[in-house]
Each structure stands twice: as C-alpha cells, then as structure tokens.
KEPAFI-989952 format. One record per residue (C-alpha): residue number from 1; x, y, z. Coordinates in nm, 4 decimals. Layout:
N
    n        px        py        pz
  NUM         X         Y         Z
...
//
This chain:
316
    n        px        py        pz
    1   -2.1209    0.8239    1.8030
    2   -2.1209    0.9810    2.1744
    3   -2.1610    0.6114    2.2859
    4   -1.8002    0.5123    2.1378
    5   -1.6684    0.8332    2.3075
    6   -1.4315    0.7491    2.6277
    7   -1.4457    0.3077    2.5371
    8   -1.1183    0.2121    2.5480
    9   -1.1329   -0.1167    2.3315
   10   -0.8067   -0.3226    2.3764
   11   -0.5144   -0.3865    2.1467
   12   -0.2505   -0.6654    2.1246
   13   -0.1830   -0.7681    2.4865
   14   -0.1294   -0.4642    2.6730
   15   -0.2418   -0.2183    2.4303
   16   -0.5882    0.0163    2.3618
   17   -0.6999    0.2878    2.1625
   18   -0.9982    0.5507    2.2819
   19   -1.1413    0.7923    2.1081
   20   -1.1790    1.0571    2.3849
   21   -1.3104    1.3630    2.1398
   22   -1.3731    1.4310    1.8113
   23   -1.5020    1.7767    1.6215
   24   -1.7180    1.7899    1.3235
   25   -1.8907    1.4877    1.1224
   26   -2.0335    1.4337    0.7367
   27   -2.2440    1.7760    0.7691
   28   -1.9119    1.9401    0.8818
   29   -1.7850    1.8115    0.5400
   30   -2.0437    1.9079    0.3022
   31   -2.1204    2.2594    0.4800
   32   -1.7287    2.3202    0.4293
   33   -1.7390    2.1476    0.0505
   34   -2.0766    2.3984   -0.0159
   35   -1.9255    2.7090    0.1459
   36   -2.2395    2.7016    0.3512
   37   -2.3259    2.7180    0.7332
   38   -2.7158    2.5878    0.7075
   39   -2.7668    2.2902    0.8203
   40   -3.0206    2.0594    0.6197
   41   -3.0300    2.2246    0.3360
   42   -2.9513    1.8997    0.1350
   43   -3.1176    1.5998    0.1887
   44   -2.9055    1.2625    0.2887
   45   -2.8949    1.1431   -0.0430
   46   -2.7613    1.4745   -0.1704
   47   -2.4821    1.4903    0.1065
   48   -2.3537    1.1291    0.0176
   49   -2.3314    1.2043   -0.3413
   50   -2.1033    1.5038   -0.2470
   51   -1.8938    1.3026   -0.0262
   52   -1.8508    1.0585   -0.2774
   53   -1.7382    1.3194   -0.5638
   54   -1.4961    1.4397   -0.3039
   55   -1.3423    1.1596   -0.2129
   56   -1.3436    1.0458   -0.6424
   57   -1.2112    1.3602   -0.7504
   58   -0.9331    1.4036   -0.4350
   59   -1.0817    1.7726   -0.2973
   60   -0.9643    1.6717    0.0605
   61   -0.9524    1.9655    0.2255
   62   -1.3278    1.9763    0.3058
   63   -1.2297    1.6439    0.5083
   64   -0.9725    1.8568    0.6935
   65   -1.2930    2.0164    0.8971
   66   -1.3074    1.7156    1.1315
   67   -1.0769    1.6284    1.4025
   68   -1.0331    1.3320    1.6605
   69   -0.8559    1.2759    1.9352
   70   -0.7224    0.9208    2.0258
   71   -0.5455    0.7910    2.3707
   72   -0.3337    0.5156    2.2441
   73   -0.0807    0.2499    2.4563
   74    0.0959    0.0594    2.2155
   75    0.4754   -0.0535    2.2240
   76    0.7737    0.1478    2.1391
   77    0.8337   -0.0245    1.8086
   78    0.4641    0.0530    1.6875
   79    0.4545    0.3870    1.7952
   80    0.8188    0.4302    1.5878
   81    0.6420    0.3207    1.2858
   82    0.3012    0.5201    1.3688
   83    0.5038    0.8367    1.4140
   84    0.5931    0.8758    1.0689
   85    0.2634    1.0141    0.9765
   86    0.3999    1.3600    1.0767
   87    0.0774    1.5282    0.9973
   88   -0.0843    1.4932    1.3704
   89   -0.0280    1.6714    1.6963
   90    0.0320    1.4554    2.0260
   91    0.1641    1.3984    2.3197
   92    0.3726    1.1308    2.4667
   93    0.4542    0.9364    2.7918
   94    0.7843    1.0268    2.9256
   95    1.0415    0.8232    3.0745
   96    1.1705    1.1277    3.1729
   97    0.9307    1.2506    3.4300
   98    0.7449    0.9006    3.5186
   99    0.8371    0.5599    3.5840
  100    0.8333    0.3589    3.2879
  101    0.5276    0.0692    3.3524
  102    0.7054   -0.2974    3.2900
  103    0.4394   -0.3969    3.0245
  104    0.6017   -0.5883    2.7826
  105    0.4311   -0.6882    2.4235
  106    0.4462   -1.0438    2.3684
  107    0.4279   -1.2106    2.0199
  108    0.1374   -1.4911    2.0093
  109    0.3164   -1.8261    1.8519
  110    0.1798   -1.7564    1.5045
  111    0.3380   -1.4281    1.4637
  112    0.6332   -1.6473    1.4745
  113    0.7091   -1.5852    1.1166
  114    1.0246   -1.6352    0.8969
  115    1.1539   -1.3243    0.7040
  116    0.9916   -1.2875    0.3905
  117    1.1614   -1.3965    0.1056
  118    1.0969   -1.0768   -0.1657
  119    0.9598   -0.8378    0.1147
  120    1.2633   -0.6777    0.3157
  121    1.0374   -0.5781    0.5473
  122    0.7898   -0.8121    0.6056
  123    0.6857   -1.1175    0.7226
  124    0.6552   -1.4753    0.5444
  125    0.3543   -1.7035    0.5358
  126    0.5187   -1.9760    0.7747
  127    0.6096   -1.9407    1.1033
  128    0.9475   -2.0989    1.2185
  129    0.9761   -2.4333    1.4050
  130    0.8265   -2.4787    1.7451
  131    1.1438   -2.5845    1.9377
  132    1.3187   -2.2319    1.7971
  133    1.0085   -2.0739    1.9217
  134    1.0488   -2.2296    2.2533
  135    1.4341   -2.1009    2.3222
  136    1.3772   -1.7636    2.1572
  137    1.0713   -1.6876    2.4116
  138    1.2649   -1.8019    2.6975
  139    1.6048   -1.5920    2.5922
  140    1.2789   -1.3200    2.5409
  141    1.1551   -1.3580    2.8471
  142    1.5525   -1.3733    3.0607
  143    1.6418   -1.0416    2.8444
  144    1.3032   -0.8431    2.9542
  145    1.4006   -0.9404    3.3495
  146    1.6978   -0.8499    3.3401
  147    1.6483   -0.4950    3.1486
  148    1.3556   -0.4925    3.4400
  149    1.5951   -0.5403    3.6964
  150    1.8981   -0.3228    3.5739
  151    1.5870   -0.0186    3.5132
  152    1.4850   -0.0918    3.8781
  153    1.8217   -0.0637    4.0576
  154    1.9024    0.2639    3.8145
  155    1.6125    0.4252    3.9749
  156    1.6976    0.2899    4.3241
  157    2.0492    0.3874    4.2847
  158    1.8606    0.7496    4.1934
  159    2.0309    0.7847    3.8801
  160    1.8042    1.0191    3.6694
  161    1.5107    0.8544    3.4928
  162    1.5941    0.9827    3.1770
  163    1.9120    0.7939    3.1891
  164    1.7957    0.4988    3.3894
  165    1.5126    0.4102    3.0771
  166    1.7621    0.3800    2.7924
  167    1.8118   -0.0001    2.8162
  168    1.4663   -0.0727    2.7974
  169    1.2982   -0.2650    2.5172
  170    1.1358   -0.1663    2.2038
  171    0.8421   -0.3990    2.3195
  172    0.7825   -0.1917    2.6343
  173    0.4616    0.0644    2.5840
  174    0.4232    0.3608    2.5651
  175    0.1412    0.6190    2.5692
  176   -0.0108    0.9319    2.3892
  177   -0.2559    1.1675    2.2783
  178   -0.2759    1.1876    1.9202
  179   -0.5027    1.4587    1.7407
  180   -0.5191    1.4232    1.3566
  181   -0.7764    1.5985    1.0897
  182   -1.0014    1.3051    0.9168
  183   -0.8021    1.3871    0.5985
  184   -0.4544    1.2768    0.7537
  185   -0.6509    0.9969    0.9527
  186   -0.7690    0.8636    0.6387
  187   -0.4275    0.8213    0.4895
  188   -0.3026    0.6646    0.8161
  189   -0.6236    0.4399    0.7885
  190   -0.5508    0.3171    0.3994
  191   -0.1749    0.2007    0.4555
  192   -0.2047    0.0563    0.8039
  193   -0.5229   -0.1000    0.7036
  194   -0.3628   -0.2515    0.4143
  195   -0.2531   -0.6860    0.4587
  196    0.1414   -0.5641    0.4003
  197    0.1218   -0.3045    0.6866
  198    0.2737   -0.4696    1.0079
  199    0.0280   -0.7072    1.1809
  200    0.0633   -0.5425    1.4996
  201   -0.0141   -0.1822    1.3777
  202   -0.2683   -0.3271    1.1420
  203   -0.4828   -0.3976    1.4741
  204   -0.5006   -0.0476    1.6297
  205   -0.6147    0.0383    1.2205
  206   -0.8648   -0.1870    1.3067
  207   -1.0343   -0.0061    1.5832
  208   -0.9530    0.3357    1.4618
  209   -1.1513    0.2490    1.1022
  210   -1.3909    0.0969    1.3278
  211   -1.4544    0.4388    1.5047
  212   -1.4508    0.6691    1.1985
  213   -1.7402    0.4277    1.0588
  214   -1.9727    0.5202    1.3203
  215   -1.8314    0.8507    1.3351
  216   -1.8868    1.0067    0.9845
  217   -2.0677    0.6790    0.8004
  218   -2.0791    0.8424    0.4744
  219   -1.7255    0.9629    0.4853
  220   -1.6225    0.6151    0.5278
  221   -1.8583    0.4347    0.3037
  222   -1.6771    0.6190   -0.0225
  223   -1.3447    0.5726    0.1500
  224   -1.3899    0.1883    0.1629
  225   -1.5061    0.2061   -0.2007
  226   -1.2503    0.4624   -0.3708
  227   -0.9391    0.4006   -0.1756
  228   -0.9546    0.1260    0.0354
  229   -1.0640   -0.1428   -0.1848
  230   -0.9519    0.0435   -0.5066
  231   -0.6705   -0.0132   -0.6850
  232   -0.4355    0.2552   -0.9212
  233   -0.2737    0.1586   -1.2461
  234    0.0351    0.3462   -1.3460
  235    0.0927    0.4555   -1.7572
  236    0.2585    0.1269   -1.8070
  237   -0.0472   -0.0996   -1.6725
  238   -0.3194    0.0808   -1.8670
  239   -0.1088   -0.0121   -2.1831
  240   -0.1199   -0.3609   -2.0986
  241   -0.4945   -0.3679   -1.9853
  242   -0.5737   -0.2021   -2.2911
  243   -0.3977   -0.4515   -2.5020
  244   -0.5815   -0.7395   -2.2982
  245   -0.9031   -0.5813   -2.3044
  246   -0.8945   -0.5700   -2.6722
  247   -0.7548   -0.9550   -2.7003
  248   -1.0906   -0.9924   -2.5400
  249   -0.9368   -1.2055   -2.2231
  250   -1.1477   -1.0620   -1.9941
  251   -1.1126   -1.3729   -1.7595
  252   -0.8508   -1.2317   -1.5482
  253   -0.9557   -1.5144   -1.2707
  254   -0.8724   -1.8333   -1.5105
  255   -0.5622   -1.7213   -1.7143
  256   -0.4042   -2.0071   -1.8468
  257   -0.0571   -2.0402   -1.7955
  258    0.0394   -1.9536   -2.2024
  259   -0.1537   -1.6594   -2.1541
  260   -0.0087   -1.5601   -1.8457
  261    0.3350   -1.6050   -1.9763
  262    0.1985   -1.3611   -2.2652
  263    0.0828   -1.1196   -1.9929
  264    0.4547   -1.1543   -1.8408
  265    0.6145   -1.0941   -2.2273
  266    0.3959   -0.7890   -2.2373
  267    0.5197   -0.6715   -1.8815
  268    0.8855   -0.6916   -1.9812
  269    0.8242   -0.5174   -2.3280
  270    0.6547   -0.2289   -2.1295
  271    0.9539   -0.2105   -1.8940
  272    0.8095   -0.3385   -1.5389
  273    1.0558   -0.4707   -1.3068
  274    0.9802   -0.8467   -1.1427
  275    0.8526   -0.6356   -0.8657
  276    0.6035   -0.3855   -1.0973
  277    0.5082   -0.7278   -1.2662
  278    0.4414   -0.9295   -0.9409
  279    0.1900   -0.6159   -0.7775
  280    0.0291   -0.5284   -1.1248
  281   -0.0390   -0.9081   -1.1547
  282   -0.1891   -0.9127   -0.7977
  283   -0.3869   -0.6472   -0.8740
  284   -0.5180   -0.7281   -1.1872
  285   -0.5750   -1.0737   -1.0335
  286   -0.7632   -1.0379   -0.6923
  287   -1.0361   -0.8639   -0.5907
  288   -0.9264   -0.6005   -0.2901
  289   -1.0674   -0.7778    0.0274
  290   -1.2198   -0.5522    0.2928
  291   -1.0399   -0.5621    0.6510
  292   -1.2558   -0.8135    0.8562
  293   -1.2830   -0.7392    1.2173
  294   -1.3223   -0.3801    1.1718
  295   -1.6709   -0.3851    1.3834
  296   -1.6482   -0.2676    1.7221
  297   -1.8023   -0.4599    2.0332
  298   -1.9020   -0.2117    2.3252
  299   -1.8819   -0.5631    2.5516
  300   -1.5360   -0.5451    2.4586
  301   -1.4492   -0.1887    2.5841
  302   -1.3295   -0.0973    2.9182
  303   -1.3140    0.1898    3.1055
  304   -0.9867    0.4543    3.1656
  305   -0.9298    0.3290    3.5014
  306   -0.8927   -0.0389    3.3643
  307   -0.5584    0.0369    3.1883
  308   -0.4615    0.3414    3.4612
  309   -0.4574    0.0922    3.7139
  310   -0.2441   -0.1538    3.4872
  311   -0.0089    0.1671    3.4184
  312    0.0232    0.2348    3.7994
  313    0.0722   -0.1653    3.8834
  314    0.3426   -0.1885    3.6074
  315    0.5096    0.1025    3.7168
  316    0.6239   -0.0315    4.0807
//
C-alpha cells in the first residue's frame, strides 16, 4: 500500500484525490472483531472468513479501527454533494484567507445530457443537440471571464476576500483534507460508486475504491460482494419472488411480455408505486455490474507539486 501513499492520481479536468495517510488495515479489523492484540494468530483464510461474516451480518464497528486521510480538489458543486456524508473530519480551502485559483471544471460534450425524464435529479441517456452545446459553452465560457474579472478587480480594489469570492462559480475548485473511518468510507464508496450517483462524483469514487482495494484487500473483496453488487428486497418484493419462485419462472432474463404484465398485476396487488415497481423490476432483472475503471495506474499519478504549482498559477 505505502507505494499508493502521496500519488495524486487526477480527476475530471482540474481535479485529484491522494491518499496522504491511512491507520490500520484487515489485521486492524479482525484483532478489533477478536478482542485480541496478537498478531498472526489466524491464518489468512481464517481472517477473510471473519471479514466476510462482518460485513454479512453488519458488525461495522470493527471497520471503524481504520482511518484514511485523502487531499481532494474537486469543484464547489461536488464537494456540496460530498459534504453530506457528515461522518468525516476535514479541512477546507478558504476564500477567505487565500486567493481563490481560476480553475474552472469543464463538462466534456457527452456530459451534455437532457434532464431525465422520471429522475429529478439526474441525467438522461441523450445528450442535447450539438449547436445548443455550442452557444451554451460559449455563454459558459463569457460568464466564467467575467466572474474572473469582476473577482480580480474586487481584490485589486482591496475589498476583503471573503466578500470579493461570492460571485464565483459553483464549477470553480476547491480543496481539502478529508479524514473518514473505513466504516463511513465504505458507505460513501457504495452510493457514489453506484451508476445513479452523479458522473462527476462517481469518478473521485473511482480512485478512492481503487485505493481501499490495495489498502485492506479483504475488506474490500466482501464489500464488492455483499454491498456493492448486492441487492435488498423490501417485505413487499420477497412476497412477489416467493410467488414467482413457486410459479417456477425462474427465467427472470427472458420474461415474456404476458408474464411480465403478470409480474406488474402482482406489483400493484402488493401495493408498489410505478417507482417501487420500476427498481424492483431492475433488480430482479439485471445482474449488479461492478464499477469498471476502478484499477489504479501509478503512470497516471503525479506528484503534490504538479497540482501546487497549478493552484499557485491559477491563483494570479
């Protein structure tokens, strides 16, 4: 693991995450989970049927004996939605002491996407037209240069920083420290890992899983297997599986359409909503895909003074 330590592997345009320490590791776990301090007293196997029985049965707080520390840049409207995981210590950039760096995140063309049509908060599967893509970047690109310049002449004019910052862009970054036990990091991990998280905040999930794989390998092999590519039924679903099981349609894959209209009937008799139906139907359905791209290149890494220097250049 010490060779992942200090690699600051970049994110989105202008982004990274680094892991720059870390406590404890899968013998951390199972010493805590046997109320023992001797080390080896299991062998391998033993210790990765343990973490597996934790991690089946939910006893998390043995998972609570490791820590990590991450150095993250990311923009303002990630680190809005990152910050509600309220269980983690950190620090922040401030506007309010330094000069804010004018790094701007920029959308690639295919994250161009229309609203979705059932998700409120999500995006759709098409992108919109390339001519509306062409005027929105340019009115994009005019509204960054001039909250640039207006940010600029505050400061010049030596109007406080905290005051000069406030007309700034969500897309500008930001900075921190974050420090989060593995159990808290794990929950991060399994709903900003998961395809309806936000693309953008799905790619520093990426790294981060990619780091607690090589950091506790166990840990994260019966993480992958019991949450991340699980799936939970609620009271309501198990009826209906039960009454399919026992119709002997064990197909799920190639339901014809009469059947799936039966499935839908038994859905509305059981009291799901179009939304319950639609997710039990998806789950029931596909096979939970794991995250690709999760595997960490060391090529790809750079080093602290990479992004300092792109901090300092962006801040004149």
């Amino acid at each position: 693991m010490i060779e992942f330590k200090n690699k600051y592997f970049p994110v989105l345009d202008h982004g990274f995450c680094a892991m720059v320490d870390y406590m404890g590791d899968d013998q951390a776990i199972v010493r805590a989970a046997r109320c023992s301090y001797g080390a080896g007293t299991k062998s391998v196997s033993d210790d990765r049927g343990l973490i597996r029985t934790l991690m089946r049965e939910v006893h998390t707080s043995p998972f609570e004996m490791c820590e990590v520390v991450l150095h993250v840049g990311l923009p303002i409207f990630v680190a809005r939605q990152w910050i509600r995981h309220r269980t983690a210590s950190l620090n922040e950039y401030s506007g309010r002491y330094s000069v804010m760096p004018s790094l701007y995140y920029t959308p690639n063309d295919n994250r161009h996407q229309v609203q979705h049509a059932q998700n409120k908060q999500g995006s759709g599967p098409v992108c919109i037209d390339a001519d509306t893509q062409v005027t929105l970047s340019e009115q994009r690109d005019a509204l960054r240069a001039d909250a640039t310049n207006h940010y600029h002449q505050c400061l010049e004019a030596n109007l406080a920083r905290e005051l000069s910052r406030i007309d700034l862009p969500l897309s500008t970054y930001t900075y921190w420290y974050w420090k989060i036990d593995l159990k808290n990091l794990l929950h991060f991990l399994r709903l900003r890992l998961d395809q309806h998280a936000q693309w953008e905040i799905q790619q520093y999930a990426k790294v981060i899983a990619g780091l607690v794989s090589k950091w506790v390998p166990l840990t994260w092999e019966a993480f992958v297997d019991y949450q991340l590519c699980s799936a939970t039924f609620s009271r309501q679903e198990l009826e209906i599986l039960k009454i399919l099981f026992y119709a002997q349609e064990l197909d799920i894959g190639t339901l014809t359409e009469e059947y799936m209209f039966y499935v839908r009937s038994l859905c509305d008799k059981h009291g799901l909503t179009a939304r319950e139906q639609s997710a039990f139907l998806d789950k029931i359905q596909c096979t939970p895909t794991f995250p690709a791209n999760i595997v960490l290149d060391l090529t790809n890494a750079k080093t602290p003074e990479f992004y300092q220097n792109m901090i300092n250049e962006g801040a004149v």
